[in-house]
FISERO-855155 format. One line per 8 residues: their letters; for each residue z, y, x of C-alpha. Coordinates in Angstrom, 1 decimal, m for minus. Example, Ala and Ser with C-alpha at 12.3 -4.5 7.8 and 13.67 -1.06 7.14 Angstrom:
BEGIN
AS> 7.8,m4.5,12.3; 7.1,m1.1,13.7;
//
This chain:
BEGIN
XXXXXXXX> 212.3,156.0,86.2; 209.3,154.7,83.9; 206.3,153.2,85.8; 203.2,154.3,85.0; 200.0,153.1,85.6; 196.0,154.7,85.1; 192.9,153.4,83.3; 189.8,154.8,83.9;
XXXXXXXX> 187.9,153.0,80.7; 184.2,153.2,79.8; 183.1,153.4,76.4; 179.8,151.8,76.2; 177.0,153.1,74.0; 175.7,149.6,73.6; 179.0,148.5,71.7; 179.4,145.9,74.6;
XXXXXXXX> 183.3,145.9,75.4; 184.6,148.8,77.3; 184.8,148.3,80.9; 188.7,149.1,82.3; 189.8,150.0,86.2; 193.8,150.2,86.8; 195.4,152.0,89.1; 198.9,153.1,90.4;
XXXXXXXX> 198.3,156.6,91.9; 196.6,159.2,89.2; 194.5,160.7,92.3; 193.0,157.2,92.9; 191.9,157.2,89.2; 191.1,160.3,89.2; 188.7,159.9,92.0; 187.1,156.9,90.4;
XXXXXXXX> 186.3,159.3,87.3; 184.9,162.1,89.4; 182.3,159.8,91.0; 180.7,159.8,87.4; 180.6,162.9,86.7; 177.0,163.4,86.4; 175.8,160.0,85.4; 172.8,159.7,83.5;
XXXXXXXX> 172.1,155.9,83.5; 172.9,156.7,79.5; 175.0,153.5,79.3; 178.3,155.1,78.6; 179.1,157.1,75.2; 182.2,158.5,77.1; 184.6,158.0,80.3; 188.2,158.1,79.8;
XXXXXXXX> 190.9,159.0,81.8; 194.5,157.4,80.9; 197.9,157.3,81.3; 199.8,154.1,80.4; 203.7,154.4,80.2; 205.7,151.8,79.2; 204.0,150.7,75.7; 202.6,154.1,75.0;
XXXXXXXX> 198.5,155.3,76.5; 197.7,158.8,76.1; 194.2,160.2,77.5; 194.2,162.8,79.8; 190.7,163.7,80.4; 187.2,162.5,78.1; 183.6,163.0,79.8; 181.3,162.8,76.7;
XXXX> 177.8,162.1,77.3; 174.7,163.0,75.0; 172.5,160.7,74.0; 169.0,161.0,75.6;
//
């Protein structure tokens, strides 16, 4: 059985480096994504939501914001 692990990775708008959060249990990242759901602090181009198995990363979800 192949481990996998979640990201929940912030794009910034700013170009500063993307901000990453790990986790074992999908429901744990997936919480931490729904919590920004309706951010408008405008610092984030998007918010990802990945899956990391083995050497491969596929995103699951994308919350795009628009540029104020």
């Amino acid at each position: 059985m192949e481990n996998k692990m979640y990201c929940v990775r912030f794009v910034r708008i700013d170009g500063q480096p993307d901000e990453e959060y790990h986790y074992w249990h999908r429901e744990d990242a997936e919480q931490h994504l729904k919590v920004f759901q309706d951010d408008d602090s405008g610092l984030y181009e998007r918010i990802e939501l990945v899956v990391i198995a083995g050497g491969l990363s596929s995103v699951l979800t994308t919350m795009k914001f628009v540029a104020a």
